[in-house]
C-alpha positions as CSV (number, residue, x, y, z in Angstrom):
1,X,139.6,-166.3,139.6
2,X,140.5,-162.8,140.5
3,X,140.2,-161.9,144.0
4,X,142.2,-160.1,147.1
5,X,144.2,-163.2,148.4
6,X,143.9,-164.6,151.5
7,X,141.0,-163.9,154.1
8,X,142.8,-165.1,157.0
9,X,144.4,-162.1,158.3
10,X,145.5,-161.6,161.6
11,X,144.1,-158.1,162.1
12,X,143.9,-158.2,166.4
13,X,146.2,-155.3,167.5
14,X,149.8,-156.7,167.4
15,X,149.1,-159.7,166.2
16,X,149.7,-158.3,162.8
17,X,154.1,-158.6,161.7
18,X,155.0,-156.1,159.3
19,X,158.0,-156.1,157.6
20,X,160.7,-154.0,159.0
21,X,162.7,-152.6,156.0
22,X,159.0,-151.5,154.5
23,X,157.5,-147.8,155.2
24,X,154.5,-146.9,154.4
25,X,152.1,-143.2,154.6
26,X,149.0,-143.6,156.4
27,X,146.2,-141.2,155.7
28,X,144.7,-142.1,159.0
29,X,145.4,-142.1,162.6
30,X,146.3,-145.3,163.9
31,X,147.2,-143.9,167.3
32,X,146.6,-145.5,170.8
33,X,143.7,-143.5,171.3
34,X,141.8,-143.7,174.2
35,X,144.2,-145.9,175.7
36,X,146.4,-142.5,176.3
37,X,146.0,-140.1,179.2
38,X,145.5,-136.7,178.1
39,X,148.5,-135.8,179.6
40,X,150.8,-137.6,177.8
41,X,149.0,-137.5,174.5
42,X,151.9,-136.4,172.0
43,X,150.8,-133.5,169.7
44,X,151.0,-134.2,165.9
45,X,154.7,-133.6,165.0
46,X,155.8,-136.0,167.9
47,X,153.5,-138.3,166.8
48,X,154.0,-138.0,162.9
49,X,158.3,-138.0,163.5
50,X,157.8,-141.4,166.1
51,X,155.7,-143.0,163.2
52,X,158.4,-142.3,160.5
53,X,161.0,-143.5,163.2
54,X,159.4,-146.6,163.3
55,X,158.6,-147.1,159.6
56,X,155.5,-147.0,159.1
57,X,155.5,-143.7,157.6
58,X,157.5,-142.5,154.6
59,X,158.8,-139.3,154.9
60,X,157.3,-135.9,153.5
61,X,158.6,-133.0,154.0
62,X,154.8,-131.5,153.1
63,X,153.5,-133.3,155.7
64,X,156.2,-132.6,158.3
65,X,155.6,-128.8,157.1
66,X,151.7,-129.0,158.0
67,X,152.9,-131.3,161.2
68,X,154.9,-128.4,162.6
69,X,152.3,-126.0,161.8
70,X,149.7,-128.0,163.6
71,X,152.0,-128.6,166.5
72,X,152.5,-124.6,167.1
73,X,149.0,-124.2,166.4
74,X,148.9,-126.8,169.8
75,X,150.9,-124.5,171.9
76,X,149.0,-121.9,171.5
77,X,145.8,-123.3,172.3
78,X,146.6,-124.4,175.5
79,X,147.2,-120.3,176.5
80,X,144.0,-119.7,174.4
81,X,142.0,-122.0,176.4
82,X,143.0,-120.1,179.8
83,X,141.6,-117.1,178.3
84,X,138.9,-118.3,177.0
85,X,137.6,-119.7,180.4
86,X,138.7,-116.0,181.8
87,X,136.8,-114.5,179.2
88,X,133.1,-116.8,179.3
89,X,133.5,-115.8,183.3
90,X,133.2,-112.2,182.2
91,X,130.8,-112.6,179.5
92,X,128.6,-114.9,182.1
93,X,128.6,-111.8,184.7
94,X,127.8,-109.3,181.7
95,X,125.0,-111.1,180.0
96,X,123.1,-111.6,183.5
97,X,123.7,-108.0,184.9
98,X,122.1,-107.0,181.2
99,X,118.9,-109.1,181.5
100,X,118.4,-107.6,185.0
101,X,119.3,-104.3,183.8
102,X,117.1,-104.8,180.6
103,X,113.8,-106.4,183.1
104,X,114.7,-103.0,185.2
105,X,114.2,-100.9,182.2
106,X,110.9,-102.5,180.9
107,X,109.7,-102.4,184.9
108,X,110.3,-98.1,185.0
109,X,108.6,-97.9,182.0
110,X,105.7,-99.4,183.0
111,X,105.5,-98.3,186.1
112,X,105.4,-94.7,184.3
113,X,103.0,-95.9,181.6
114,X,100.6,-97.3,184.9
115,X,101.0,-94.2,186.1
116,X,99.8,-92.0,183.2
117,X,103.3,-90.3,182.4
118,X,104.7,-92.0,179.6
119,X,101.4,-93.7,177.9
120,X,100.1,-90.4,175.4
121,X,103.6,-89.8,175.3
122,X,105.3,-93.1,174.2
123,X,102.2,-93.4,171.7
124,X,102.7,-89.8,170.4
125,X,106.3,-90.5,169.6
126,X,106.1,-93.7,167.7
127,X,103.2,-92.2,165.2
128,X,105.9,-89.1,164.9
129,X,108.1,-92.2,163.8
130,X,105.7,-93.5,161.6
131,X,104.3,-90.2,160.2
132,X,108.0,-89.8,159.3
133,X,108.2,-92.8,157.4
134,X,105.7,-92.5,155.5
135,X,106.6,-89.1,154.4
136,X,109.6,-90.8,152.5
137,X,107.7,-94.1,151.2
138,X,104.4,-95.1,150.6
139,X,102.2,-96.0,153.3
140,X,102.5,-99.8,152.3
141,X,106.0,-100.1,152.6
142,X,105.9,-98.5,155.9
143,X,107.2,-102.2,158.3
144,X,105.0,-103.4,161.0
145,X,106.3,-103.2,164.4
146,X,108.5,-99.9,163.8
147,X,107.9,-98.4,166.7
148,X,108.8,-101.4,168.6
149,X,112.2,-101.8,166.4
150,X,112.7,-98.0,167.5
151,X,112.2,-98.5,171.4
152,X,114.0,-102.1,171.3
153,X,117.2,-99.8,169.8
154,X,117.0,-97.0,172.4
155,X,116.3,-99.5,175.5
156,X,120.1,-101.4,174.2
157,X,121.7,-98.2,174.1
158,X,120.8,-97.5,177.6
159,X,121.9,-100.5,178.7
160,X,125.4,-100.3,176.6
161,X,125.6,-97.3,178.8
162,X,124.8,-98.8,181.9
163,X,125.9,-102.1,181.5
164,X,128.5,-101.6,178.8
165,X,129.2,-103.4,175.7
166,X,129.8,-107.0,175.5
167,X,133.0,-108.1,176.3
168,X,135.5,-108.4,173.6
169,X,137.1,-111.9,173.7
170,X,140.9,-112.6,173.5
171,X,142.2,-112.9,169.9
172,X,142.0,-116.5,168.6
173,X,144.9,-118.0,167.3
174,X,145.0,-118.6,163.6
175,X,143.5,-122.0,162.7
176,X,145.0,-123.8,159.6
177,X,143.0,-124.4,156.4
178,X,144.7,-127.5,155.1
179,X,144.4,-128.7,150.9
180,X,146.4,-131.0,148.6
181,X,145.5,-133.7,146.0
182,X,143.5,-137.2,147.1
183,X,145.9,-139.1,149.5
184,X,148.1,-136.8,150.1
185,X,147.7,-137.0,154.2
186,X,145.3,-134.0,155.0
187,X,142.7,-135.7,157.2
188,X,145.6,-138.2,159.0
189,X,147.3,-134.9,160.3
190,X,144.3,-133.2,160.9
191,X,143.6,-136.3,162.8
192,X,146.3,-136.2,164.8
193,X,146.1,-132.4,166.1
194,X,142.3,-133.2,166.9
195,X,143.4,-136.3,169.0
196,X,146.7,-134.2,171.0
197,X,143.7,-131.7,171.4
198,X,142.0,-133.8,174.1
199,X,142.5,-132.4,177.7
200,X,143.4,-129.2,176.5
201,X,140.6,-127.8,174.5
202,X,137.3,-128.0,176.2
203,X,134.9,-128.2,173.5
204,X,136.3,-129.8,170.2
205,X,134.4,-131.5,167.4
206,X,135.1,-133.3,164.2
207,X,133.1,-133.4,161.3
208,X,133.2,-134.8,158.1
209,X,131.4,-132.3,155.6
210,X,128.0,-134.6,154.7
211,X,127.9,-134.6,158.4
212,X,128.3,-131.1,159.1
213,X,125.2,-130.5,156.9
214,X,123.2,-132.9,158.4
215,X,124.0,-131.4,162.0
216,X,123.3,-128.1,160.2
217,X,119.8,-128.7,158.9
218,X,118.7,-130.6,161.8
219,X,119.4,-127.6,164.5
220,X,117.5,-125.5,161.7
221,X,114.8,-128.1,161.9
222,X,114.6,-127.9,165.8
223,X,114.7,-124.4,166.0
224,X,112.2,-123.5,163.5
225,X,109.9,-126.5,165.2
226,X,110.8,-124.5,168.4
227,X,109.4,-120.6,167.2
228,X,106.5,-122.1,165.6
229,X,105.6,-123.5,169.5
230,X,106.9,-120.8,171.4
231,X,104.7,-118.2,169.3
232,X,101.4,-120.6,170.0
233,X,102.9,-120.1,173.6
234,X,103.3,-116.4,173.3
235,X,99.9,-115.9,171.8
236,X,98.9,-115.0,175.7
237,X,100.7,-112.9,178.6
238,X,103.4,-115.1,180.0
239,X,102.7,-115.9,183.4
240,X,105.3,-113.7,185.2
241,X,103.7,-111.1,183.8
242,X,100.6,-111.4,184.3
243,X,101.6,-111.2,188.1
244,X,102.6,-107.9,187.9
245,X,100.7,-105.0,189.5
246,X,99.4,-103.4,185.9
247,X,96.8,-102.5,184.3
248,X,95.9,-105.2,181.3
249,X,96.8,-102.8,179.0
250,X,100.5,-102.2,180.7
251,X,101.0,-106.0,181.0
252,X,100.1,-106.9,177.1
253,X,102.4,-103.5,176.0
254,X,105.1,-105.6,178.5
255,X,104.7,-109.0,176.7
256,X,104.8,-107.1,173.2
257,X,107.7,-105.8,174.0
258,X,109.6,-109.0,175.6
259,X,108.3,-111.1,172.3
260,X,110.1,-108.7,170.0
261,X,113.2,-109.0,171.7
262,X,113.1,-112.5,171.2
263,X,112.2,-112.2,167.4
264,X,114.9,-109.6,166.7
265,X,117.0,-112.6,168.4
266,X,115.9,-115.2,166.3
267,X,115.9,-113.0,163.2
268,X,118.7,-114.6,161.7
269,X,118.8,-117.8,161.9
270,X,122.3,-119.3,161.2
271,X,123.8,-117.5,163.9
272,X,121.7,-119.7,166.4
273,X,123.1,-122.5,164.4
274,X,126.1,-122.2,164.8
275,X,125.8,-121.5,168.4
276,X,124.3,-124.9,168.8
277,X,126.5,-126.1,166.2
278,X,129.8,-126.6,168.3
279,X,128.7,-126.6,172.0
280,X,125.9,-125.8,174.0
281,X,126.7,-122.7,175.3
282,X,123.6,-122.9,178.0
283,X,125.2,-126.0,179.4
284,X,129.1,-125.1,179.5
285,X,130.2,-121.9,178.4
286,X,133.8,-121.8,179.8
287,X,136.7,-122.8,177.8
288,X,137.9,-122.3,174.0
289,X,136.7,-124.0,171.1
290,X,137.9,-125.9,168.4
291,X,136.4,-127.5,164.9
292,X,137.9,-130.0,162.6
293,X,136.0,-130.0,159.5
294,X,136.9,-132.6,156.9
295,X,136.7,-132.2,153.3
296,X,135.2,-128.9,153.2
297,X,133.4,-128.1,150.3
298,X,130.4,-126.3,148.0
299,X,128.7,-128.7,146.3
300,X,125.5,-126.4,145.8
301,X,123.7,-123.0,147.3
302,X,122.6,-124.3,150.4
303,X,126.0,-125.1,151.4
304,X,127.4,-122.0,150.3
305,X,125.1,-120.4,152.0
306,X,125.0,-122.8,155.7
307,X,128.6,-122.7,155.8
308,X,129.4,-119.2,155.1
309,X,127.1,-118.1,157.8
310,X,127.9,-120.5,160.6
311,X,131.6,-120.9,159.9
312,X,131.9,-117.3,159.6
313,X,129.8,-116.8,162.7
314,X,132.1,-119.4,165.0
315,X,135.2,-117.6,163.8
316,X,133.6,-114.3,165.1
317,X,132.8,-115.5,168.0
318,X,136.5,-116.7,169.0
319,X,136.6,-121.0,167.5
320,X,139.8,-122.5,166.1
321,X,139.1,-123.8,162.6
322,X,141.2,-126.3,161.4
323,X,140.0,-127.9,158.1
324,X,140.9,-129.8,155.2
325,X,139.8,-129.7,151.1
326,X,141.1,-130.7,148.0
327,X,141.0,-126.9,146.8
328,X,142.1,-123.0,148.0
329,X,139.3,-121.2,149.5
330,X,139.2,-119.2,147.0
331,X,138.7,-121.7,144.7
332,X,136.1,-123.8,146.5
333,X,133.2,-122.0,144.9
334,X,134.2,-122.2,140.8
335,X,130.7,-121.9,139.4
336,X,129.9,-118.9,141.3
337,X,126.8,-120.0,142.9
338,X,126.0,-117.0,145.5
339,X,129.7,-115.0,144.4
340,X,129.0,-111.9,147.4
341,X,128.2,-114.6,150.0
342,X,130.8,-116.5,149.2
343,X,133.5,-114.2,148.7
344,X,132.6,-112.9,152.3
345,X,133.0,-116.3,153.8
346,X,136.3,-116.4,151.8
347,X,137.6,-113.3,153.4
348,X,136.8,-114.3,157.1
349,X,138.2,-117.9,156.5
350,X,141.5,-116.5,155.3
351,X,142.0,-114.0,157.8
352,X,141.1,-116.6,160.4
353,X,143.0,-119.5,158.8
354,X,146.9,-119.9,157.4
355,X,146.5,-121.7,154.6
356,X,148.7,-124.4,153.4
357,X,149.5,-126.6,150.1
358,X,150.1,-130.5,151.2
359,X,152.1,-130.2,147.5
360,X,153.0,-133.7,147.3
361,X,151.3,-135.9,144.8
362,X,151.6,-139.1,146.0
363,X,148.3,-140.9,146.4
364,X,149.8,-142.7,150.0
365,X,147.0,-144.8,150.2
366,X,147.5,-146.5,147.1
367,X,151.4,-146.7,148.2
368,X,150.5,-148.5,151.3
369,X,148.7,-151.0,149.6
370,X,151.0,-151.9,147.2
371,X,153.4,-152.3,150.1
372,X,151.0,-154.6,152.4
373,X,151.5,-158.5,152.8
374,X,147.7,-158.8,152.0
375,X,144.4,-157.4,151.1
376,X,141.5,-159.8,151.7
377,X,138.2,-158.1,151.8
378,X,137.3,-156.9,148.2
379,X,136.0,-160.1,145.8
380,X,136.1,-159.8,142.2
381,X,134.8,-160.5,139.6
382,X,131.1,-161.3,140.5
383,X,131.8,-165.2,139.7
384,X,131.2,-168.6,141.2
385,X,134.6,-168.6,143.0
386,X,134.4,-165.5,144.4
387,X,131.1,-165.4,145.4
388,X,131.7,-168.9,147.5
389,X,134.5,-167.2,149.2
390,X,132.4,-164.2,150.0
391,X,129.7,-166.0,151.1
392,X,132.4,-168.4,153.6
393,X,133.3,-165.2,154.9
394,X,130.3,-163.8,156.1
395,X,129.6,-167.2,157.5
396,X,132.9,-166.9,159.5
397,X,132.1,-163.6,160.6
398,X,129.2,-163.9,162.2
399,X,129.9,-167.0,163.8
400,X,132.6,-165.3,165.5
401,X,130.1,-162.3,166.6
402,X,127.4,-165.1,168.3
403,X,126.0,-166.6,164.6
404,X,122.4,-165.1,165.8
405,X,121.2,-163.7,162.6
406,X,118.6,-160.8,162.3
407,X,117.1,-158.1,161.3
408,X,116.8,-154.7,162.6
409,X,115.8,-151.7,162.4
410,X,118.1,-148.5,162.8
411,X,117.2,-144.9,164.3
412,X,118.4,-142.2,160.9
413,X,118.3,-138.7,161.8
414,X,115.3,-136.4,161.6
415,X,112.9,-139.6,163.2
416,X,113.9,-141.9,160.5
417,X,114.8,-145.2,160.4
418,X,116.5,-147.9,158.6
419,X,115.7,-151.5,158.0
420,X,118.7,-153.5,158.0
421,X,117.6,-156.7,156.3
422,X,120.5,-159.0,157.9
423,X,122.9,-158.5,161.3
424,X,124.0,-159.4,163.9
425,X,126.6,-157.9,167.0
426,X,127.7,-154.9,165.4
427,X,128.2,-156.8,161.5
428,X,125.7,-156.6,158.7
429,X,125.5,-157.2,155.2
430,X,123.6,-155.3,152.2
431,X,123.1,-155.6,148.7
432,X,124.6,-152.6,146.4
433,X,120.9,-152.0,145.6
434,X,119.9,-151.8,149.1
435,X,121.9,-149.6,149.9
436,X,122.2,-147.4,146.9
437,X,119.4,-148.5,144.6
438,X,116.7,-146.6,147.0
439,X,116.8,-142.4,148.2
440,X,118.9,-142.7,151.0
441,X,121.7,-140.5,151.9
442,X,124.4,-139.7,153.7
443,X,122.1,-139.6,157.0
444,X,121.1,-143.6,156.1
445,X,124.8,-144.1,156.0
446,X,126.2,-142.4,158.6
447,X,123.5,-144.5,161.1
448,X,124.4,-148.0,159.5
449,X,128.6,-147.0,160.2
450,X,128.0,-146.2,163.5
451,X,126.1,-149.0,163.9
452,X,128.3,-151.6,162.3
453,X,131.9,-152.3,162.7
454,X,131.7,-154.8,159.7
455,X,130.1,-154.0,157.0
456,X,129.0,-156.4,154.0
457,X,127.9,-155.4,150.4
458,X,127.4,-157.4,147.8
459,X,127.0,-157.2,144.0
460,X,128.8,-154.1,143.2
461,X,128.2,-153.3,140.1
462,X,130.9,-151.1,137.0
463,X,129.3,-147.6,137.3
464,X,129.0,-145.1,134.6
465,X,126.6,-142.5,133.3
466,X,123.9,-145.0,133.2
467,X,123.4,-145.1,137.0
468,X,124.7,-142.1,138.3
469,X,122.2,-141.5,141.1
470,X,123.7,-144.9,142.4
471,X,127.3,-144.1,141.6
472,X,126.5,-141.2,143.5
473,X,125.1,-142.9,146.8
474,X,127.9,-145.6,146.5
475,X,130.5,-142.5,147.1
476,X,129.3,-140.9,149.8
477,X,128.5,-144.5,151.6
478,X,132.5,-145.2,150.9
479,X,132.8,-141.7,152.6
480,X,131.1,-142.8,155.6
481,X,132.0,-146.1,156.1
482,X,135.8,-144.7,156.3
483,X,135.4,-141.7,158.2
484,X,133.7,-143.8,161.0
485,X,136.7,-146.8,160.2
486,X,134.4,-149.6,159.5
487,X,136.0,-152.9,158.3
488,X,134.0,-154.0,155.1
489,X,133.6,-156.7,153.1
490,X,132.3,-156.5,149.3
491,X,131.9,-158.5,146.2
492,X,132.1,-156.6,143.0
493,X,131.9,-157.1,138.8
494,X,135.4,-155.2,138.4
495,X,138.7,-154.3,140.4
496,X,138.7,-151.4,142.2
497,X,140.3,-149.2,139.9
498,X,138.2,-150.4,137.0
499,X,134.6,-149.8,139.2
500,X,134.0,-146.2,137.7
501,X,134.1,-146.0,134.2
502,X,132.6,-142.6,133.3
503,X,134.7,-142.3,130.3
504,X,132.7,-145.0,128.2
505,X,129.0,-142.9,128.8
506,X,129.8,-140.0,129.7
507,X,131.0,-138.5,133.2
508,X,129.7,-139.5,136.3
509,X,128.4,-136.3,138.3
510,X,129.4,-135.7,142.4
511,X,126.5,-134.1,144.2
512,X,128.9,-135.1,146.8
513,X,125.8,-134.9,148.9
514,X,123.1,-135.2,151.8
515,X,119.7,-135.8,151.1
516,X,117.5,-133.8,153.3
517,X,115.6,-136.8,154.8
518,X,113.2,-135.1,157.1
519,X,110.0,-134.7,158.0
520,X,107.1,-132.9,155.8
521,X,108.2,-129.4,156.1
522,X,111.3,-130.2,156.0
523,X,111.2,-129.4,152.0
524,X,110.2,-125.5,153.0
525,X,113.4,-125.3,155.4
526,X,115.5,-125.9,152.3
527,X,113.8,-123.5,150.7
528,X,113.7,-121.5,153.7
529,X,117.7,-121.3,153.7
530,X,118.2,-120.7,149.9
531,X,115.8,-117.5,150.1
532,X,117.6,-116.6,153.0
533,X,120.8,-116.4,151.0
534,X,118.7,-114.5,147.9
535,X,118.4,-117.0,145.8
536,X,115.1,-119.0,144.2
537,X,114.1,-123.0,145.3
538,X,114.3,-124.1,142.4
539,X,118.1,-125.9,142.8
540,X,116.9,-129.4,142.1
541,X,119.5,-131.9,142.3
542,X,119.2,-131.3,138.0
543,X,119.9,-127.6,138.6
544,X,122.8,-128.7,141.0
545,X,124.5,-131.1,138.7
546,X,124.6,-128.8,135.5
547,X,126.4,-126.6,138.1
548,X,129.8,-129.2,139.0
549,X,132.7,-129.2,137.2
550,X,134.5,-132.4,135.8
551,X,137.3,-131.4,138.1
552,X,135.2,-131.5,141.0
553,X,133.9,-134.9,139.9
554,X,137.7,-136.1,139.4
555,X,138.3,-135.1,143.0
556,X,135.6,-137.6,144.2
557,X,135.8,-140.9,142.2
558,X,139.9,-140.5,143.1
559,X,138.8,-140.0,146.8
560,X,136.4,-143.1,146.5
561,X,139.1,-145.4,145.1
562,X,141.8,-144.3,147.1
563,X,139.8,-144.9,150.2
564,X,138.7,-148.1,149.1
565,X,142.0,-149.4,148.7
566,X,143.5,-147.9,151.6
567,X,140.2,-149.7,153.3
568,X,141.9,-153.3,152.5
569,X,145.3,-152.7,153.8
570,X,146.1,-154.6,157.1
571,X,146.7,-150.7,158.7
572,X,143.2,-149.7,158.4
573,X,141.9,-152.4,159.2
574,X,144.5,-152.7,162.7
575,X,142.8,-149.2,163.3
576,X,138.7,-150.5,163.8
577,X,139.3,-152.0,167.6
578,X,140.5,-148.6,168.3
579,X,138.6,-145.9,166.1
580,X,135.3,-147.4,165.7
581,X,132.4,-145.6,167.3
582,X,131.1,-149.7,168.3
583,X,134.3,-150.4,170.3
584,X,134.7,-146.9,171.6
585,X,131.7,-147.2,173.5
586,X,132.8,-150.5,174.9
587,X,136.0,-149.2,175.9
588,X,134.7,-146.3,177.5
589,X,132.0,-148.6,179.5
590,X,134.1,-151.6,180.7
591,X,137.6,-151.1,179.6
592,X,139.9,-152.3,177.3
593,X,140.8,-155.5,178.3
594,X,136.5,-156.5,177.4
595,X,137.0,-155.5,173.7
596,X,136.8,-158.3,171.3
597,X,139.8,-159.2,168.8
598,X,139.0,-159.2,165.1
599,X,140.9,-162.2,164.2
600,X,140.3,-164.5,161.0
601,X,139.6,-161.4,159.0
């Protein structure tokens, strides 16, 4: 029999005795957490010396490079983060002395149009406009709404005049765009600056990339959802208006005139993205901002497109980017999918971002787990043995969890939901095929590991050419499962090293991807987004594969095996108590001292 030895690990927070002369590289946080005030949270070069102190890091002088890098970067935010409050104080004042500047307008220019003054004349000088217009193009190019476009134009100058511009904010300090081969210790010291962040950044946010894209496409989902309903609203005079003392033909040139505004607003629509991307600036607008963003990436158009607008926008608008990919920027986007986009996104990150090489090439995930006493959750081959053992553990499990077995169903993004055939108190198990047999995505996934602490999958299967589609799944459900740190539990026909084998039929093709489980339009606001960006619909997931590059497929089998393996080692597994999204919640409710122990496995 060939399986992981032993499956009963002490995993309970210092229950676990590691040998002292050992050291290893994490490529995760395994910090105290919660459990530290903010105040005496130590930034990331503290933190990443203390863990080589204590040996369980190796040394790097890469990593100590990007540690010191981060650290600075920490300094200055807490300066930044003054200013920024200083400045949203202003911009508050500014934007509502506009508006009551801008109402002011629109009132003196209906009281002279009520009056008989401006009427002939405002209608004389738009058809000027328009006579213009169509002196230098044929009459059916000439846009709708022109003159309105025209008076909307002259009404802001005014205002910049009386009001005066926006405010500029306070220059941002450079974030860091952060690359280096699989394992290398991106995402653990990205990890750490986003944890010494807490208590000094106000608004600060993490996300993994198939996240980021589902966060993406559900604001665009909400706030197309929202126009179509406001312009049923609109169709009539609001009510404020119709209060005024006007003539009906006054109050409907009034609500005309207010509804464009609002269009010209929501013209573009990634900027109102990104807005809600980060922070809802209509609830809190004081304080800096921050993003993490994990294993950033473009994997097809709509991503080149999504993220060049709303990363580019936040960085205009004064956010810290700090990020992490296994390529330059300028190398992210090798098969040229929307090049002048792109190469404007590239320009903004850059002079936005310092960027910097993690050059070692030590996978340290696969150097931790040679190093550990004992890996005990990954069962191979798929034989008698082994499948007994598995079996004996998920009996254990759940009988520590309450032994009531169920089944559930989970809320998924966009109103979806998930049946999850067997579960119970935060542990569930799944068949391969389940899971990644079906069309589900990363939204499917990301609701089952924030969900689950414990995750069992069963009947794994050697992936090649053959079953792409499900190799595919399979790699962004690893992604998942590990960016929320869930403890699983699988039984599989090979080791994990052996589990893709392209080579033999071919290579196996990353999409990488989301699947854009929505609701019935929610095919159009794909479509929607790629003509945006100038380019046709027709990107099927066929179109899309043709597209990636055996390099970019490298990049994410080695990720998927060298998270897999780290996800056996007794340090990962010390890290679900703390990092889990399950016991987070608990902590934060009733405390630390109410969290259950994962002992026995």
């Amino acid at each position: 029999m060939k399986k992981v030895t032993s499956i009963h690990l002490l995993l309970s927070v210092g229950l676990y005795r590691r040998i002292s002369n050992c050291q290893f590289n994490l490529t995760r946080f395994y910090c105290e957490g919660d459990q530290l005030s903010s105040s005496k949270r130590p930034g990331p070069l503290v933190r990443y010396r203390n863990l080589v102190q204590q040996g369980k890091l190796q040394h790097d002088p890469y990593q100590e490079t990007v540690a010191l890098e981060l650290e600075n970067l920490l300094c200055r935010l807490e300066k930044y983060e003054k200013d920024m409050e200083e400045y949203h104080d202003i911009l508050s004042r500014w934007e509502i002395k506009r508006e009551n500047e801008r109402l002011k307008l629109l009132m003196e220019e209906a009281e002279r149009i009520q009056h008989g003054d401006e009427w002939t004349t405002v209608k004389k000088h738009r058809h000027r406009i328009i006579e213009r217009l169509m002196f230098w193009k044929k009459p059916n190019n000439v846009e709708p709404g022109v003159g309105k476009w025209v008076s909307y134009l002259n009404r802001e100058k005014k205002l910049d005049y009386i009001v005066g511009r926006r405010p500029t904010a306070p220059p941002a300090p450079k974030g860091l765009y952060i690359y280096g081969s699989v394992g290398s210790g991106k995402t653990m010291l990205m990890d750490m600056f986003y944890s010494a962040t807490e208590g000094i950044v106000k608004h600060r946010r993490r996300f993994h990339f198939h996240e980021a894209m589902l966060q993406i496409h559900e604001h665009m989902h909400k706030i197309w959802k929202n126009q179509v309903e406001e312009k049923s609203l609109q169709s009539g005079i609001s009510t404020w208006i119709k209060n005024l003392p006007f003539d009906s033909k006054v109050k409907e040139w009034l609500a005309a005139e207010v509804r464009y505004k609002q269009e010209v607003q929501m013209k573009n629509i990634l900027p109102a993205v990104a807005d809600k991307f980060l922070v809802d600036r209509q609830v809190d607008q004081q304080g800096a901002s921050i993003l993490c963003f994990d294993e950033i990436q473009t994997v097809d158009v709509f991503a080149v497109v999504a993220l060049s607008g709303i990363v580019s926008r936040l960085l205009s608008t004064g956010t810290v980017l700090v990020a992490t990919s296994n390529r330059a920027p300028s190398d992210l986007n090798q098969d040229g999918m929307q090049r002048e986009i792109f190469q404007k996104f590239v320009t903004k990150l850059e002079g936005h971002c310092k960027n910097i090489l993690v050059e070692s090439e030590i996978d340290y995930r696969r150097l931790i787990a040679q190093r550990s006493i004992v890996q005990a959750h990954y069962y191979w081959p798929l034989n008698e043995i082994t499948l007994e053992e598995f079996e004996k553990t998920w009996g254990e499990v759940t009988d520590q969890y309450g032994g009531r077995i169920i089944s559930k169903t989970i809320p998924v993004m966009f109103g979806r939901t998930l049946e999850v055939p067997e579960c119970c108190n935060g542990v569930a198990r799944f068949t391969f095929e389940y899971l990644c047999g079906q069309t589900l995505g990363a939204a499917d996934y990301i609701a089952v590991a924030k969900n689950y602490h414990t995750v069992f999958i069963s009947d794994i299967p050697v992936m090649s050419m053959r079953i792409r589609d499900k190799a595919r799944r399979f790699i962004t459900l690893v992604d998942e499962l590990y960016n929320h740190h869930c403890r699983l539990f699988s039984s599989a026909a090979s080791s994990i090293d052996d589990l893709f084998q392209g080579s033999d039929e071919g290579t196996l093709f990353d999409l990488e991807s989301f699947q854009f489980e929505t609701e019935t339009e929610g095919g159009k606001l794909r479509r929607d987004v790629l003509a945006a960006g100038s380019v046709s619909s027709g990107g099927a997931p066929v179109g899309i594969i043709s597209l990636l590059s055996g390099q970019e497929e490298m990049f994410a089998f080695r990720r998927a095996v060298s998270r897999l393996i780290e996800m056996q080692t007794p340090l990962y597994l010390e890290g679900v108590l703390l990092l889990h999204p399950y016991f987070q919640l608990q902590f934060h409710e009733v405390g630390s001292d109410a969290l259950p122990s994962l002992q026995s496995h």
